[in-house]
C-alpha positions, 0 to 999 in steps of 0.5 A: 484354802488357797490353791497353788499355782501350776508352774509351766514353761510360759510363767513368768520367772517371777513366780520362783522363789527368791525372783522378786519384781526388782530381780525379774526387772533386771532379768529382763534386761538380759530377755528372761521374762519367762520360765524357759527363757531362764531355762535356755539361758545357757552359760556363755563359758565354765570354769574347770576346776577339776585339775586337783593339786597339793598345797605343796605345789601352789606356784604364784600367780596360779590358780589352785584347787584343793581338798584341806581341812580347817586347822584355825578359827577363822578371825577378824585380823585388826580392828578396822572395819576393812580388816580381812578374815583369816584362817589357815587350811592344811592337807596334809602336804602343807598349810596356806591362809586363806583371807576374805575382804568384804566378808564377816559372815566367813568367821560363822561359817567354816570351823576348825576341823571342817574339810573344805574344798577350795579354789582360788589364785596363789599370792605371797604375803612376804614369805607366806602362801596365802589366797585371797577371796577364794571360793570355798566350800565345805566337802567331805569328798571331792564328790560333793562339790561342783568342779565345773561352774557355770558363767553366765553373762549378766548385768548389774545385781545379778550373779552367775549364782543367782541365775545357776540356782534359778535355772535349777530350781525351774529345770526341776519344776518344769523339766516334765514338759519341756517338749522333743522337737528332734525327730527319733532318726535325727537323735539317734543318728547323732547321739543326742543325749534327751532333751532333760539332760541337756538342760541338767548339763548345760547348767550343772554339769559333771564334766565339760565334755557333759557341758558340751554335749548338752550345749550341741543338743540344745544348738540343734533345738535353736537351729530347728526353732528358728529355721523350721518356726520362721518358714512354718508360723511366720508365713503370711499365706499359702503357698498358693497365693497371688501377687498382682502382676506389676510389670507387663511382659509386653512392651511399655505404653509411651507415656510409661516408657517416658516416664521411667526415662525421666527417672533415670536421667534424674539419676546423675550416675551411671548404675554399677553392673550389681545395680542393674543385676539386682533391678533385673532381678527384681523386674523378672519378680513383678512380670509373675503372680507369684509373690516376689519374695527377695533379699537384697545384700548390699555391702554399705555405700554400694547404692542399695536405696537407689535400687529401692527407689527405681523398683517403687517408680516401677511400681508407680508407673505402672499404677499400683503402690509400694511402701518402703518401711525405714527402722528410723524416722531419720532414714525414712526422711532421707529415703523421702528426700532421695526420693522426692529428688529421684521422681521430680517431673515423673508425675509420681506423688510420694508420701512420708507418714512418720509418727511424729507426723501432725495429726492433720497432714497425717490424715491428708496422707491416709487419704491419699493412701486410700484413694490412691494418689499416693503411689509411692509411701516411705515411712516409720513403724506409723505406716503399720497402724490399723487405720491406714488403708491402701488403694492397690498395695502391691509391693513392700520393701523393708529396710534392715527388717531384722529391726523390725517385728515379724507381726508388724510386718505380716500387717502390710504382707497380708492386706493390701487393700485394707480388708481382712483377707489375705492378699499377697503383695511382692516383699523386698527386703534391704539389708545392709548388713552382709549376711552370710548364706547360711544366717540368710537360710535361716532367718529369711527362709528360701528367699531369692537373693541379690548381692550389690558388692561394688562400689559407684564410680569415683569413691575412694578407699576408706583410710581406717586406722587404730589409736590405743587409747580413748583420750589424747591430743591425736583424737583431737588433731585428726578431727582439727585437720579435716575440719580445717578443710571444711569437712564434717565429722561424726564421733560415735559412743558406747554410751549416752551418759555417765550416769546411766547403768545399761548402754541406750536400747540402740546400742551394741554392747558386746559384753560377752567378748569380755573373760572377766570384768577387769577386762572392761574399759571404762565407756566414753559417753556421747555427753562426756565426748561433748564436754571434751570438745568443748572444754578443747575450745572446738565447739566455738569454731566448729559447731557440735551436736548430738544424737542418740536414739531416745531424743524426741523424733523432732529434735533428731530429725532438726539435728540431722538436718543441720548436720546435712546441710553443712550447719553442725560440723561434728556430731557426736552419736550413738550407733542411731547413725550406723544405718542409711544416714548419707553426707558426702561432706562427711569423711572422718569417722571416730569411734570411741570403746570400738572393742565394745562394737561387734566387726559388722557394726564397725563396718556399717559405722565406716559407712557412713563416710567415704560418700564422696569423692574425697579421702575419708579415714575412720580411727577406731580408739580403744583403751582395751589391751585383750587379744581378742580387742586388738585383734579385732581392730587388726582386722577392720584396718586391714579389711574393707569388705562387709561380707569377709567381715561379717564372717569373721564377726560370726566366727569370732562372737560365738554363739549370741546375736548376729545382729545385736543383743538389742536389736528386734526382730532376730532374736538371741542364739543362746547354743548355736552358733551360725557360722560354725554350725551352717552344716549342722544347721542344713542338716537339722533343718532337712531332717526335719521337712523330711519327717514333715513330708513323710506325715504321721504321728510322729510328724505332727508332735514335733510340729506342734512341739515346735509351734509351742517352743517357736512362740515360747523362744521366739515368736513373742520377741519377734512380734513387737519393736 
C-alpha cells in the first residue's frame, strides 16, 4: 500500500498534478523549481474586465464584455482545414458572431441555449459585428466568472493559465503553512490583510483593489526577506569579530614609503578628488580591528580599478595579502594586466588563478598563495575552490558581487588562513552599477559607502544617439566612419543565434517592459550581426569577432586580446562585454534591440567606450514603436549620469530585478519595488529589529519564520553561480 506523499512549501513544483519533468524544466527558466516559488510568482498585471456593456454599444476596435446566450450551433464555416468556427450570441439588445481559428473543440463546447460570459475585441466583417477568438466562458451569472485575470510573464509552452491553475492548485494544498514574518503591530498599523489572503488575491482576485492589497502585503514580506534575511543569515561572524590591522597609525618605515611612491609614479594620472576620498576612506578602515566592511560606487569609467588596486598594494606593502574576486575571467585578466603594470619595480608579486588556468601552474599559484609569496591574488570563482589555502589573508575585494554566490563569497570572508575557523578579513565591494540608497540598504546591509562620480582628467562626453530601426545603410556608414580613423567598434546583441529559443544566460532581456507579445521585435543575433558585416564587404577590410558568454575561457580570453591590441577591429558581442572591459582605441558602441536592455545596462554598455581622449558616440537602434521603448532611449540620449539613471531604470521596471532576471546573487523581486517603495522598506525592515531587540516569543517566531522563508525565497539562489 503506497503512502502519499506530504507536499510542503519546499517540494518541488513538479509533484502537482499536470507539472511534468518538460513543464517543470521550463518553469525553471522563469526560477520556479519549488512549491513557494510557484506561490510567490505573482502576475506582472491584470486584465479587468469588470466594465460590463450590451451588445448594442460594441464600437469597433473596442474591447467588450458581456453576458448572452448561445442562439446558434457553433459551425465549421467552409471545408478548409483554417476554416473558422462560428456561432451567434444575443443578449437581448442585439446579437454579435463570435468565430474562433485554430479551434475545432469550440463546436463541443458551447450549445444553443447556454449563457455565456464573453470577453473580446469588436470587428466588422462588411456590415456585421463579430469577435474573433475572444475568451468565452459559460455562467449563468456574472458571479460565476473571474472578471480579473491574471497575467503572468512567461516563456515558451507555458500560458498564464497553466501557472494561474497551478498556483491555486498549490495555494490550496500548502496555504496552512506558509509562515507570518509581519510582526502584530506592523500588520495592524498598516492593515494588512493575513498572509493566506494575499496569496488567493494575488493570484484569484474579486477586484483589482484586492489584487492590490494582496500585492503590498507580500511587498513588505519581500522587503523583510531580503533586508532583515541578508543582515541575519548571510553574516560571516559576530559582531564581535577581529580584522588584522593592515595600515599602522604610525608612520611609514622607508622602505614601505618607497615602495608606495613607486606605485604612484607607475599611475600616469593625476587621482580625481572621489579617487583619493575613496582611498582615504578605505585607509581609515584597514588603521582598525574591526572588520572593514565598504561599498564602493563608481559611475563607469571614473577609475574604480585603480582604487582597488592602490588598496591591494597597501596591503602588500604592509605584508599581508588581498584578493580581488572578478565575474569574468576576461575582467580578471585585465584586473592582472592593470595590475602587473600598476606594481612593476614595487617588489609585489601578483597572481591570477583562473579556471581555465593549467593544472600545473595552478599548482604553482597555490603554493604561493600558501606560503605567502603571492601577496596580490586576481582571480575567478577558481580562487573559491576548497584546496586553495592563504598565508595571511586579510582583505577581500568583489567586483559586481551581485554577480556572485553569497555562499562562495563567506568562503573567503571567514578563513583567512585556511583553517576551519571563523577569521575576519576587510570586505571591499566594487560596483559599477550606480545603486540607489535604498537598494544598497537592503542587499548590502549597513556597509560604509564611498561614491566615485567624476570622470579623469581629458575624457570627453559620450555622443549617444537613436536610430529607429535594427537594419539600415546608417548602421553601416557610422561604423565605416570611425574605422576608417583607425578606431575600433563593439556591436552588442540580444541574442546569440537565430535558432536559440531563450537569450544566452548572460543576457538582460527585458520581456516584462512588453503589454503584449505583438510588441516584440524581432532579435538580431551577435551571428546574424556577423553574417551582415560580412555580407556588407566590412569584415574583408576591418577584421570582426565575436564573443558571447558560454565560449570556452580560451577562446574568449584570445578574442579579447586581440581585440586590445588592435587586431579585431569590431567585435560583435553579447553584454559579456558590459563589465570592466577597457580599450581606449575603442569609441563606437551599437546597440542592437536596446528596448530589450534595462537603462542601467545601456549605461554600463556606453561605458566601455569614451576611455580615451577622442570622441566616442553610442547609437542605440530599435525597431520598437511602444512609448514606453521611445522613452526609454529618450532618456539615455539625454542623460549621461549612472546614478540619475539607475533611478529611472527602478521607477520605470516596476517590480523585478535590479540587476537582471539572469544574473546571480540578488535574486528576483516578485511585489516590491525598491524605488517606490524605499519608505516602505525602512519602515518594514525597523519594525522588525525593534520586535528583535525587545525579545520574546513573538520574536523568535518571526525570526525563525524569516530564516525559513529567506532559505525558501532567497538564500538557495543566492548560494550558487
Amino acid at each position: 500500500m503506497s503512502t502519499a506523499v506530504k507536499i510542503t512549501l519546499g517540494s518541488p513544483v513538479t509533484v502537482l498534478y499536470g507539472v511534468g519533468p518538460e513543464a517543470g524544466r521550463k518553469l525553471a527558466r522563469l526560477e520556479i523549481t519549488s512549491i513557494y516559488d510557484l506561490i510567490s510568482y505573482l502576475p506582472r498585471r491584470y486584465n479587468d474586465w469588470s466594465d460590463i456593456s450590451r451588445i448594442d454599444q460594441c464600437e469597433e476596435g473596442k474591447e467588450i464584455s458581456f453576458l448572452g446566450t448561445v442562439t446558434s450551433a457553433p459551425v465549421k464555416k467552409g471545408f478548409k482545414k483554417q476554416s473558422p468556427v462560428s456561432f451567434f450570441v444575443n443578449d437581448g439588445t442585439g446579437r454579435i458572431e463570435l468565430s474562433y481559428f485554430n479551434a475545432p473543440y469550440i463546436m463541443n463546447k458551447f450549445l444553443v441555449g447556454d449563457r455565456i460570459f464573453v470577453h473580446g475585441k469588436v470587428d466588422y466583417y462588411g456590415t456585421r459585428a463579430q469577435i474573433v477568438n475572444p475568451f468565452c466562458e459559460k455562467a449563468e451569472t456574472l458571479g460565476d466568472v473571474k472578471l480579473v485575470r491574471p497575467v503572468y510573464r512567461l516563456t515558451a509552452g507555458i500560458t498564464s493559465n497553466m501557472i494561474n491553475k497551478w498556483a491555486l492548485t498549490a495555494l490550496k494544498l500548502v496555504k496552512d503553512q506558509i509562515p507570518d514574518i509581519i510582526p502584530e503591530s506592523l500588520r495592524n498599523r498598516e492593515n494588512l490583510c493575513s498572509v493566506t489572503e494575499a496569496y488567493e488575491w494575488v493570484h484569484s482576485p474579486d477586484t483589482i483593489n484586492h489584487a492590490a492589497e494582496g500585492r503590498r502585503r507580500i511587498a513588505y514580506e519581500e522587503l523583510i526577506l531580503l533586508g532583515i534575511g541578508m543582515k541575519y543569515f548571510m553574516a560571516t561572524g559576530g559582531p564581535d569579530e577581529v580584522a588584522p590591522v593592515v595600515v599602522p597609525s604610525t608612520a611609514l618605515s622607508p622602505d614601505a614609503e618607497r615602495r608606495w611612491k613607486t606605485v604612484i609614479g607607475n599611475l600616469g594620472f593625476r587621482l580625481t578628488g572621489d579617487q583619493k576620498k575613496a582611498i582615504a576612506d578605505i585607509q581609515h578602515d584597514l588603521m582598525n580591528s574591526k572588520p572593514m566592511n565598504r561599498l564602493v560606487q563608481g559611475d563607469v569609467g571614473s577609475g574604480k580599478t585603480a582604487v582597488a588596486i592602490l588598496t591591494m598594494a597597501m596591503t602588500a606593502i604592509m605584508g599581508k595579502q588581498s584578493v580581488l574576486l572578478a565575474p569574468t575571467s576576461v575582467l580578471a585578466k585585465q584586473h592582472y594586466d592593470s595590475a602587473m603594470k600598476l606594481l612593476k619595480d614595487s617588489g609585489i608579486n601578483v597572481a591570477l588563478l583562473l579556471g581555465k588556468t593549467k593544472a600545473s601552474l595552478k599548482k604553482e599559484i597555490k603554493e604561493q598563495l600558501r606560503e605567502g609569496e603571492a601577496s596580490v591574488i586576481i582571480g575567478t570563482h577558481a580562487v573559491l575552490t576548497d584546496d586553495v589555502k592563504y598565508n595571511d589573508l586579510s582583505l577581500v575585494i568583489t567586483d559586481e558581487q551581485h554577480r556572485f554566490g553569497v555562499k562562495q563569497r563567506e568562503k573567503l570572508l571567514i578563513s583567512r588562513d585556511g583553517t576551519d575557523g571563523i577569521n575576519a578579513v576587510h570586505n571591499l565591494v566594487m560596483t559599477a552599477t550606480p545603486i540607489p540608497r535604498t537598494l544598497a540598504m537592503v542587499i548590502y546591509g549597513d556597509m560604509a559607502t564611498s561614491v566615485i562620480r567624476e570622470k579623469p582628467a581629458g575624457r570627453k562626453e559620450i555622443k549617444t544617439h537613436f536610430l529607429p530601426y535594427t537594419d539600415g545603410d546608417d548602421i553601416y556608414n557610422v561604423l565605416l566612419a570611425k574605422l576608417r580613423k583607425g578606431e575600433q567598434a563593439y556591436i552588442v546583441c540580444p541574442r546569440i543565434d537565430d535558432d536559440s529559443e531563450d537569450l544566452a544566460a548572460d543576457e538582460y532581456y527585458f520581456d516584462d517592459l512588453f503589454e503584449d507579445e505583438e510588441e516584440k521585435t524581432d532579435a538580431v543575433s551577435v551571428k546574424a550581426m556577423k553574417k551582415r558585416l560580412d555580407d556588407h564587404g566590412i569584415s574583408e577590410k576591418y577584421e570582426s569577432a565575436v564573443l558571447y558568454g558560454s565560449m570556452k575561457e580560451t577562446a574568449k580570453l584570445e578574442v579579447m586580446e586581440r581585440f586590445l591590441n588592435g587586431e579585431i577591429k569590431v567585435l560583435i558581442s553579447t553584454t559579456v562585454i558590459e563589465v570592466g572591459v577597457n580599450n581606449p582605441n575603442a569609441t563606437m558602441m551599437v546597440v542592437m534591440n536596446a528596448e530589450r536592455f534595462g537603462l542601467s545596462t545601456l549605461h554600463q554598455l556606453r561605458g566601455r567606450i569614451g576611455r580615451g581622449d577622442k570622441q566616442s558616440y553610442c547609437v542605440l537602434c530599435s525597431d520598437s514603436k511602444t512609448e514606453l521603448a521611445l522613452s526609454r532611449m529618450k532618456l539615455m540620449c539625454e542623460c549621461s549620469d549612472g546614478f540619475e539613471l539607475a533611478g529611472k531604470d527602478l521607477e520605470l521596471r516596476g517590480p523585478g530585478d535590479f540587476f537582471g532576471t539572469r544574473q546571480h546573487g540578488i535574486p528576483t523581486l516578485r511585489a516590491a519595488n525598491l524605488f517606490t517603495d524605499a519608505p516602505l522598506a525602512k519602515t518594514a525592515c525597523d519594525e522588525v529589529n525593534k520586535l528583535f531587540e525587545r525579545g520574546g516569543a513573538e520574536a523568535k517566531t518571526v525570526m525563525d519564520n524569516i530564516e525559513r522563508l529567506f532559505r525558501l525565497r532567497f538564500a538557495d539562489k543566492m548560494g550558487t553561480l
